[in-house]
N, C-alpha and C positions, 0 to 999 in steps of 0.2 A: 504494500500500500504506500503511495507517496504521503508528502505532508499535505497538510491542512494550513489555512490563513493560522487557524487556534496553534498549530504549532511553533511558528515562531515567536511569539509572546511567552510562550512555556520555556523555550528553549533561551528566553534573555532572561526569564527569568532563575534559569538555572544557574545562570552565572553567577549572580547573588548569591545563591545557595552554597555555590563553591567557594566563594568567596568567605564564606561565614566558615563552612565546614573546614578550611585550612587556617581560621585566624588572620585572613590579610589586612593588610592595616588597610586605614582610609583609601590612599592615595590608591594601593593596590588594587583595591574594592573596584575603585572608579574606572581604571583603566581596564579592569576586565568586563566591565557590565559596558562600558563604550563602546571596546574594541567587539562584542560580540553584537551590540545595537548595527558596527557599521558592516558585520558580516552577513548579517539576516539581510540586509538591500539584493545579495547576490543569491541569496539561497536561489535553489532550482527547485519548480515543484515537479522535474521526474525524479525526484530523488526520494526515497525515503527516510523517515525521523532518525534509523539509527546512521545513514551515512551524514546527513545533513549533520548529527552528534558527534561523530568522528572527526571532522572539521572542525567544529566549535571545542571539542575538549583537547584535541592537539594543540590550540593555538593556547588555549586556557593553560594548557600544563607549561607552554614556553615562555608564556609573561609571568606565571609565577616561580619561574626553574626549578620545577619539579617534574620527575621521569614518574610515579606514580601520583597522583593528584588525592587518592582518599584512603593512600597505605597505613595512615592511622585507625582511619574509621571503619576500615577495612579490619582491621584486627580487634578492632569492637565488637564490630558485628558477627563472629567468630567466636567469639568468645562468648555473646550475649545467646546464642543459637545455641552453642554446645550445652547453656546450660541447659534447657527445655530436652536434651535428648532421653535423658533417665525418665522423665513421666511420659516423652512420647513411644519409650521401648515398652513399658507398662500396655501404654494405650493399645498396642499391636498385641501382646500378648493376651491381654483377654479380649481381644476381637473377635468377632463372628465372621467375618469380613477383611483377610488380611488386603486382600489389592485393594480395598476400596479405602482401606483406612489408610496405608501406606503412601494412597493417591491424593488422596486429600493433605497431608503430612506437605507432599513435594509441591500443593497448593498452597499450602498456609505457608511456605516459608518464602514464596513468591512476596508476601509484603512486604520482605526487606531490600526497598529502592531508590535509592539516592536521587535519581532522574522524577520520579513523578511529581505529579502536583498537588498529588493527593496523598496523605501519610496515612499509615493506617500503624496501630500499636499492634504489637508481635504475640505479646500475653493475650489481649483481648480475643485475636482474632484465633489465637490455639483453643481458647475456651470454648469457641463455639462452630468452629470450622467442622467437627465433627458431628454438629446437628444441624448443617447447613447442606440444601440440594446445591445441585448445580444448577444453574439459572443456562446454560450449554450443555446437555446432559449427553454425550456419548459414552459416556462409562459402559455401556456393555458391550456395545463395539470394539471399545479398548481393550475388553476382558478375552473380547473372542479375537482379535489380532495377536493379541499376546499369546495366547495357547497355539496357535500356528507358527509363531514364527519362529526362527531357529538364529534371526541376529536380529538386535533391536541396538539405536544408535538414541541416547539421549542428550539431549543439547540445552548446558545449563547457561546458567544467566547471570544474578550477581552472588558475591563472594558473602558468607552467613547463610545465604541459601541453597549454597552449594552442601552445608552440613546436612540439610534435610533431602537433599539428593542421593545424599552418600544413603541414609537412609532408608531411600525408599529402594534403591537398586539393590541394595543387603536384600531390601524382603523380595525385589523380585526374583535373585538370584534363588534365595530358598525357594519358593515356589518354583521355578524353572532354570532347575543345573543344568539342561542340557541346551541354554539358551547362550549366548553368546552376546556382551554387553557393553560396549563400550562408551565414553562420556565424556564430551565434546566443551574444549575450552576459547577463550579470546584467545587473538595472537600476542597480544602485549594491552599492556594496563589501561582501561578506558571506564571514566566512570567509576563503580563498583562491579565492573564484570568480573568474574571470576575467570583464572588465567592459571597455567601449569604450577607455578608458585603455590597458590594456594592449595589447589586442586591436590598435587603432590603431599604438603604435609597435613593435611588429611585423608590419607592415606588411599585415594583413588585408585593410584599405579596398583597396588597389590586386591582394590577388589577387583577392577576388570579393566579394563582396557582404557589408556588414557590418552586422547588428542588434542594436538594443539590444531586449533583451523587455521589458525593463520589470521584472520579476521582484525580487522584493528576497528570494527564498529561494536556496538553494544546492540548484537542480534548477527546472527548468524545470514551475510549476505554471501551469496553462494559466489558470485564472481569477483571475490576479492579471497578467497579460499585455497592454502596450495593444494596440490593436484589430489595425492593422499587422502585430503577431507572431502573433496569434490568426489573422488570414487568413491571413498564410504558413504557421504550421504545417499547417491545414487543406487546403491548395488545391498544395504538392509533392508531385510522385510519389515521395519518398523522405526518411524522416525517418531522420538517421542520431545518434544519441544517445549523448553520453559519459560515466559514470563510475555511480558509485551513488546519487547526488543524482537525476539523470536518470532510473533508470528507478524508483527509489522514488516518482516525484511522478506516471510517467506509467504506470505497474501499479496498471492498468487505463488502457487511452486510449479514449477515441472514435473517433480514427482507426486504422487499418491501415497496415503498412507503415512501422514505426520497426524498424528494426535497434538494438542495444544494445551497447555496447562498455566493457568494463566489465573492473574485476577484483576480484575478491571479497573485503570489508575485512572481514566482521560477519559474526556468525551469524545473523543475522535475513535478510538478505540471501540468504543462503545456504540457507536453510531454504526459500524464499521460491523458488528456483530451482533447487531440487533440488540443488545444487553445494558445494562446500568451501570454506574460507577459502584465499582464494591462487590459487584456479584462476582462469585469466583465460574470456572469455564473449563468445560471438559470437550476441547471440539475436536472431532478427526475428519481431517482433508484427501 
């Protein structure tokens, strides 16, 4: 999907945000919120929100001289996610319902997103995520692609939420050893995406398989992708794709069979899938 007019007001407004989330002083503040004001003139509307992001946060990390831009809040949010994992292995454990609980799990940790305009609390949303439909209900679809398939590629999103991915891939592994799994990272630090760094000392490498795409947007754009990640997304029988970055870059795919996991930040988004800000989303394409 490309941008919207509502996206370039969101995306000047991130810059602020950045600007607060690293401490920059006044002058700092000003000169990033400007120089992003006089970049929005050129945006392009064939582009989509995460490359148009890619643009704005390269430039953001070079007026601030920083090679990661939220490697602090990055390791907050990591830390604040680990904690919730002991009640959510509980929550799996007396399940009636492992994929569906496990599904919801790699949904609720979708709210932790530096880029939206909309913040949602992490506690709040774990208390009730598990008595919440899906407002996009393919969950059985998902169930019945999953027992077919024999390789499933999933493509995360940002860094804290990557903890409840590692999670959810642990149960699907139990449920299906004889599936083949691997978990799709940035190419380099953008935003809060989650990147081999992290990925790595949470110990990805040793549950299944670990890729870098190469990507340097926040969502998985296939032609900025090296070759490696372009033939696996191509050639599994299951792409399973997390947050809003993700299915912005790939609404519209060439392939079939991406499940979407997501919870709904923006109105463009929302508009985009018929849905509400807040409603979480289980779609397969």
């Amino acid at each position: 999907m490309t941008i919207d007019k509502e996206c370039i007001g969101c995306i000047i407004n991130q810059s602020a945000r950045v600007a607060k989330a690293i401490e920059a002083s006044e002058s700092l503040t000003s000169e990033m919120v400007s120089t992003v004001e006089l970049m929005s003139k050129e945006f392009s509307f064939k582009d989509n929100p995460p490359e148009i992001a890619s643009y704005v946060y390269e430039k953001l990390a070079e007026i601030a001289n920083k090679t990661d831009l939220y490697d602090e809040v990055k390791e907050l949010s990591t830390k604040k996610a680990l904690s919730f994992i002991p009640l959510l292995k509980n929550r799996l454990l007396s399940s009636n319902n492992k994929l569906l609980t496990a599904t919801k799990i790699a949904v609720a940790g979708n709210v932790i997103d530096l880029a939206a305009a909309v913040e949602f609390d992490l506690e709040d949303e774990l208390n009730k995520i598990f008595e919440t439909d899906f407002a996009y209900d393919d969950f059985d679809i998902l169930k019945e692609k999953l027992s077919t398939s024999k390789t499933v590629l999933v493509i995360g999103d940002n860094v804290g939420e990557h903890i409840f991915d590692y999670l959810f891939i642990e149960t699907l592994k139990e449920m299906s050893p004889h599936v083949k799994f691997s978990y799709m990272v940035r190419g380099n630090p953008i935003i809060n995406d989650v990147t081999i760094k992290e990925a790595k000392k949470a110990g990805f490498d040793e549950l299944c398989e670990l890729v870098d795409s190469g990507v340097n947007t926040p969502g998985f754009t296939y032609s900025r992708a090296n070759i490696y990640s372009k033939e696996l997304f191509d050639s599994v029988d299951l792409v399973i794709s997390k947050g809003m970055g993700n299915y912005e870059c790939m609404s519209p795919s060439h392939r079939k069979d991406i499940c979407f996991l997501l919870k709904v930040k923006c109105s463009v988004v929302a508009n985009s899938l018929g849905k509400e800000i807040g409603d979480i989303v289980c779609k397969m394409a």
